[in-house]
N, C-alpha and C positions, 0 to 999 in steps of 0.2 A: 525593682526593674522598671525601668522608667518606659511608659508607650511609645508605638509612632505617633499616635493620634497628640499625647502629651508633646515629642518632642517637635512634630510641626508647630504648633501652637504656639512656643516655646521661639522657634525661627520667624516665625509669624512676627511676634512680638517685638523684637529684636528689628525685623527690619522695620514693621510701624516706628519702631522712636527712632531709626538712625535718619529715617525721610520727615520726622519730628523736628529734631536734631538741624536737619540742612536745611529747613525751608524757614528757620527762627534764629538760623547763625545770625551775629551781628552786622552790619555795614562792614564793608572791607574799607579798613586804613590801615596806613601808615604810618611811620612818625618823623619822616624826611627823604625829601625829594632824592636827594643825592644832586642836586642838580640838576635832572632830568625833565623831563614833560610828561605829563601824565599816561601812563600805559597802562593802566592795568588791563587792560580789555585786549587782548592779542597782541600789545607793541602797537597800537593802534592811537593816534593822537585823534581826541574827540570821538573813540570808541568808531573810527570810520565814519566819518559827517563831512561836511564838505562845510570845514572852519570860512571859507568866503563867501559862502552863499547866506548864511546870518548878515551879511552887510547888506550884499547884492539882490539878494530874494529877501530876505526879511522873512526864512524861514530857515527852518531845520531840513535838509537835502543829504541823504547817504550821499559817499563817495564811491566812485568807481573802481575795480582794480585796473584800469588800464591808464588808469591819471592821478600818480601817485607822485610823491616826492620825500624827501625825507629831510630833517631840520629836526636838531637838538636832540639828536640821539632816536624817534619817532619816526615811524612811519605817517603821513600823511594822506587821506583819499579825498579825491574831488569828484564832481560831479562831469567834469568841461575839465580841455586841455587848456583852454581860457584860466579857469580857474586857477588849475595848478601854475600856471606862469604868473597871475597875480602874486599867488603865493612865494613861489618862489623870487621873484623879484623883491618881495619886501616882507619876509615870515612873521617880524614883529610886530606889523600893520594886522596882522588877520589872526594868529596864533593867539588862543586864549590865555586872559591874565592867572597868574599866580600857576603857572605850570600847567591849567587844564585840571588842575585841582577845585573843586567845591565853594565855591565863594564865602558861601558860609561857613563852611566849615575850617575856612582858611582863617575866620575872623573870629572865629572860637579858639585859637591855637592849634586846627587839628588837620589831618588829610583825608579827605573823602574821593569817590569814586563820583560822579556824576551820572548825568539824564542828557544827553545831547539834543535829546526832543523835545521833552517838559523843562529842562532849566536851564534856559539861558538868555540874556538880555546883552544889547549893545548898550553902552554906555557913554556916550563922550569918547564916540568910536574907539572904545576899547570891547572886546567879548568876555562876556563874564557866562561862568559856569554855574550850574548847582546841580546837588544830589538828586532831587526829585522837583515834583509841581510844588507838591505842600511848603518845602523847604524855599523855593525860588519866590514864594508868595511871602515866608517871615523878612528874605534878603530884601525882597522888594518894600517893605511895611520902610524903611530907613537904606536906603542904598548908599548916603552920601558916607553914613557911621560906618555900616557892613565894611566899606571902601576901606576906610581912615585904621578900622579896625585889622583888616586881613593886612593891609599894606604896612604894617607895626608889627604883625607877626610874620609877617613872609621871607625875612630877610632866616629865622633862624628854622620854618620849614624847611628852608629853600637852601641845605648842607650837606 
């Protein structure tokens, strides 16, 4: 007969590895857009970042829910009503490349999730994305390859 004091210990256990478990799951990918813009984050395009203020501030700015818009299947937030009519008037101008996907990981063949804080660089006014800071620093060691590289694989992410 098995104790209480065993079978707690026992549930103990069990929850320790399942919180093991979540906090050592892998990056979330994908393996094709569908066509899409990146959402993993709530249907959220740039996980809620205000994609014009990386031009206009030359930082990372949450958006607001009262200034939103929607393009390419995504929801949009901005920070300014300002903003969201930038947007809206010209999405391809401000919408980050390769769907809002990983720049990196877009130049490795693969789909990652991003960092709307830590990784992201304008580029020959284009917005480029990355998974984290560490990852935004390997994109950056070669930006012109990363480029040459993700833009060779984007066409079959991008199904």
């Amino acid at each position: 007969m098995v104790s209480t004091n065993m079978r707690r210990r026992a549930l103990a256990a069990c929850a320790a590895l399942g919180l093991a478990l979540a906090f050592t799951a892998p990056a979330q990918a994908i393996d094709r857009t569908g066509g899409t813009y990146n959402s993993l984050y709530a249907g959220l395009g740039a996980k809620g970042y205000d994609v014009v203020a990386y031009f206009t501030e030359g930082k990372a700015v949450k958006g607001k829910n009262e200034f939103e818009a929607v393009h390419g299947g995504v929801t949009w937030k901005f920070a300014s009503a300002r903003h969201r009519d930038l947007f809206a008037a010209d999405p391809g101008k401000y919408a980050p490349q390769f769907g809002g996907f990983c720049s990196w990981g877009v130049a490795q063949g693969k789909l990652f999730d991003v960092d709307p804080e830590h990784g992201w660089k304008v580029v020959d006014g284009k917005l480029y994305m990355n998974f984290n800071a560490d990852i935004q620093k390997t994109w950056e060691e070669d930006i012109p390859g990363m480029i040459s590289k993700a833009n060779g694989n984007w066409p079959t992410l991008n199904r």
